[in-house]
N, C-alpha and C positions, 0 to 999 in steps of 0.2 A: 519576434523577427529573428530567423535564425542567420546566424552569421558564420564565418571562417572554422570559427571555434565554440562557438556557442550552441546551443539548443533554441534556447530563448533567452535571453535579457531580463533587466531591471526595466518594468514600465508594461513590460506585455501580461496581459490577458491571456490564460490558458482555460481549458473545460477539463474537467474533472467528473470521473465517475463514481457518484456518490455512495456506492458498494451496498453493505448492508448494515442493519441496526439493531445487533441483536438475532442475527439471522435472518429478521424480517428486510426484505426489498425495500428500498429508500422509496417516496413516492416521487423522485425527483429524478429527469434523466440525466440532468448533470449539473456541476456547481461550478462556478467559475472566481479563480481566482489570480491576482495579480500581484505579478512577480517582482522579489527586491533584489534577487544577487541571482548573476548569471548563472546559467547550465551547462557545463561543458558535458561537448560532444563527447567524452569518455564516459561519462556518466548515464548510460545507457541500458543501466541493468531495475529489472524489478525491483530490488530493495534499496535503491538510491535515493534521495529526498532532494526534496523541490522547494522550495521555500518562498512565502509573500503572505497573502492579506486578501480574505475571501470575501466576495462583493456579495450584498447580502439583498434580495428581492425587495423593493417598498412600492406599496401602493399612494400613488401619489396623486391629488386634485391638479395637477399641472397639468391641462392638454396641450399648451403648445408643441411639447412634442409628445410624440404618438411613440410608441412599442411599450417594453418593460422597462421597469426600472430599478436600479441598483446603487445602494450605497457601499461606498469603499469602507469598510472596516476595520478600526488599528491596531487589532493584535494581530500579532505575527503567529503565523502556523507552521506545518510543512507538512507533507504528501509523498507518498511513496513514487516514486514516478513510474510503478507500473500500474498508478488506480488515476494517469494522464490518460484521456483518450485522444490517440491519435488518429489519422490518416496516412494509410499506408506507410505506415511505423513512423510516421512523422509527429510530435505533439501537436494536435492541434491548437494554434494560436490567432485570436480573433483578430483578424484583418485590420489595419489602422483605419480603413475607408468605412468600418463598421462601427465606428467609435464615436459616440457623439456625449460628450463632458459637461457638466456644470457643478454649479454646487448651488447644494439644497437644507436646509436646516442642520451647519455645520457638518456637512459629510460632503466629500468627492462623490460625485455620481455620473452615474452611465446609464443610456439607455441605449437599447435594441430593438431593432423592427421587428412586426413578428414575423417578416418573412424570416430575417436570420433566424431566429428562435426556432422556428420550425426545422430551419438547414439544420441547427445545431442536435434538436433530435432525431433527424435520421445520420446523424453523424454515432450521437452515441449509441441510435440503434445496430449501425454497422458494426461498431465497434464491441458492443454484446455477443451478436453473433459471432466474431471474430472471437472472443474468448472461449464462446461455448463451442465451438470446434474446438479448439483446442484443449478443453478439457476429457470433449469427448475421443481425442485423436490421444488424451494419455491411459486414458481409460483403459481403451483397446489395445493398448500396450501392455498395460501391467498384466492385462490378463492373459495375455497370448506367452507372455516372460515373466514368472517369479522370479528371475534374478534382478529383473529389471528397475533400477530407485527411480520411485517417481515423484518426478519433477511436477511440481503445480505452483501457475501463476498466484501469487496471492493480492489482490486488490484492496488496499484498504486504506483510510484516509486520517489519516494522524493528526489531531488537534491541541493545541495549547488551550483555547478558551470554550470549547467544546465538548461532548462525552466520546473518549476512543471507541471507535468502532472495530471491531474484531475480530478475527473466526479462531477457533480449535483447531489447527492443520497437521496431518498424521502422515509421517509416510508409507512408504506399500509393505512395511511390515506395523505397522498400528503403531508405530512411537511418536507421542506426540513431540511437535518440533517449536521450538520455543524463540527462535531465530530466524532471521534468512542467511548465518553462518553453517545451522544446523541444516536449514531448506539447500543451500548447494553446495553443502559438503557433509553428507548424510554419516562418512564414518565417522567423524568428531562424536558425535552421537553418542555409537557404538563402543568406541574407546574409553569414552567418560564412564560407560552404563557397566565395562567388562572392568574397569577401574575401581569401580566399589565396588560389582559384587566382588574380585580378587580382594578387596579390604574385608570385607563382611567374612568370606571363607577363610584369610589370615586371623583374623579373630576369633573365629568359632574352633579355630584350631589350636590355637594358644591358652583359649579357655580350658578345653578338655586338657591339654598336656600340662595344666596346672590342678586340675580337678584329678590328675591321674592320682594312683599310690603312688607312684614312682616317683613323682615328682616330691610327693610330701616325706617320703624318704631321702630323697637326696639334700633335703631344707635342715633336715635334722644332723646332718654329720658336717 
């Protein structure tokens, strides 16, 4: 529930784009997780984190109620919040009127209709496409400008009890980037890189002027 100041709250349900696993596509089109400490509206950037406790699918003999079902989970995580999928740059967060609670063999659970379920993946398929334009709209930048750093959203979803999921991300001159301090502010990078080698060439410099004669004359008087 977004508020004054907030994104979302302590209590809500957000969807998540399960990214990749190893490069390999998740077979999932989104994961949904439930938030402990609010989101402020400043906090609006790709490399931000999102934080709660991911509701994990169970198959369950209980027909009284009908949809899927999800147990709340209690290790604590956190999520980049640019791998949140939103609508129209909004996080999307599961409607209170979509919530229906009990509990089930020591776990908070939730279940959903599959009508939502289905809403929820054409949500996240919009929201795919919404990113694949945009990699294809940097793409055609970098090519049209070499001068051009390019910027790429990274999606990825950060676990405590989980295996990190990851990519190798390079900017448009091939340096791999090891941050998202390095992803939007590419000359940090550059200055680190020109930092050693001026160490590496101070060295190699000090070597020889020691390896000189001159030098082994000047040691002797």
């Amino acid at each position: 529930m977004q508020s004054d100041d907030n994104l979302f709250v302590p209590g809500d349900i957000i969807a998540v784009n399960p990214g990749t696993d190893n490069g390999i596509p998740s077979g999932d089109k989104w994961w949904l997780l439930q938030v402990n400490k609010a989101h402020s509206l400043t906090k609006n950037r790709p490399g931000c984190h999102g934080f709660g406790f991911w509701l994990d699918e169970k198959e369950t003999e209980d027909d009284s109620i009908p949809g899927r079902h999800f147990a709340l989970l209690s290790t604590p995580v956190k999520v980049y919040y640019g791998s949140i999928i939103k609508d129209d740059n909004t996080p999307l967060v599961i409607p209170v009127e979509e919530l229906n609670s009990g509990w089930l063999g020591g776990h908070v659970m939730y279940a959903f209709t599959d009508k939502y379920c289905l809403r929820l993946d054409e949500m996240s398929n919009a929201f795919q496409s919404y990113l694949t334009g945009l990699n294809e709209e940097t793409s055609e930048d970098s090519e049209s400008d070499d001068e051009h750093e390019q910027q790429t959203d990274v999606h990825e979803v950060e676990l405590t009890a989980m295996q990190h999921r990851r990519r190798v991300v390079r900017n448009a001159e091939g340096q791999i980037l090891t941050s998202y301090r390095d992803l939007s502010n590419p000359r940090s990078t550059r200055k680190r890189q020109w930092r050693v080698q001026n160490l590496g060439q101070e060295e190699t410099e000090s070597q020889a002027e020691r390896n000189s004669p001159e030098f082994e004359h000047s040691e002797t008087h």
